[in-house]
C-alpha positions in Angstrom: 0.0 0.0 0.0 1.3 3.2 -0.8 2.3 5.6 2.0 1.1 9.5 1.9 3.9 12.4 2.1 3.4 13.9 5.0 2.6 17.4 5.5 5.4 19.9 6.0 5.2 20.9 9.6 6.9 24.8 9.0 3.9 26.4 6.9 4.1 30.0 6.9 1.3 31.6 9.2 0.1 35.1 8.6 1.0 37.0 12.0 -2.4 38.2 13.7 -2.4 41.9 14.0 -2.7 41.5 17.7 -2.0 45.4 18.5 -4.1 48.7 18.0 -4.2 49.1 14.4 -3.1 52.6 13.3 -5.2 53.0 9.8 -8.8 52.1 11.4 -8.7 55.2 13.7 -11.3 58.2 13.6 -10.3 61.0 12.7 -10.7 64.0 15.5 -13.2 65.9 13.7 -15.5 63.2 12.3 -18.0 62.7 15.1 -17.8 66.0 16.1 -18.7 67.4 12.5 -21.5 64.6 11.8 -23.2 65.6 15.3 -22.9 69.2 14.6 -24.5 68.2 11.2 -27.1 66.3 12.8 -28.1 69.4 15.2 -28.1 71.9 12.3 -30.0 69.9 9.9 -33.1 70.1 12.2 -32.7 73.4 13.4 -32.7 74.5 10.1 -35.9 73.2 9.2 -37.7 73.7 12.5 -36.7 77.3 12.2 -37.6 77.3 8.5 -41.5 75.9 9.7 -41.8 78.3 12.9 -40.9 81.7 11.2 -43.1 80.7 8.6 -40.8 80.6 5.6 -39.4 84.0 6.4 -35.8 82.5 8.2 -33.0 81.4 7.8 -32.8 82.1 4.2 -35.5 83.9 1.5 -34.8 80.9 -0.4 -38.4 79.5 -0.2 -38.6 76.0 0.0 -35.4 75.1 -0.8 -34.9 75.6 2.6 -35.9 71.9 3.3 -33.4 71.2 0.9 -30.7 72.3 2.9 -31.8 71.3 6.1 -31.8 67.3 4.7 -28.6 68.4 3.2 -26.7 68.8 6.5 -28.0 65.6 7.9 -27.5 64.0 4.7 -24.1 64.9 4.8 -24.1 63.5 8.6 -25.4 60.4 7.3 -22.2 60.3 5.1 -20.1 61.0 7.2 -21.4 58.1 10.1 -20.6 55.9 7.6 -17.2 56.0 7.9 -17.1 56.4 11.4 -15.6 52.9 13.0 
């Protein structure tokens, strides 16, 4: 009967990266910036609805438009938060 080679015991084994990995860090300003976002998106369009479409900007209603803007851009921005 014939007789298997046996395995080589000295396989190379990726090394574990076992410490704090420098590239999947936050950035200082990200989670600020996206909850600053977050606020101003709403105030926006709550002070858009209570002035009654006289504030923040004579823009009409593109106003809402730039209030889901800034939490849109939030949104983006929570995405790459880790």
């Amino acid at each position: 009967m014939a007789v298997s080679k046996k395995r080589d015991k000295n396989v190379y084994k990726a090394p574990r990266n076992l410490g704090k990995p420098d590239d999947t860090d936050n950035p200082r300003w990200l989670l600020p910036t996206a909850v600053t976002l977050l606020i101003i998106g709403p105030a926006w369009i709550i002070t858009y609805y209570i002035s009654r479409a006289q504030y923040p900007l004579d823009i009409g209603d593109w106003n809402l438009l730039v209030g889901f803007a800034f939490m849109a851009a939030a949104m983006l921005l929570l995405t790459r938060w880790k």
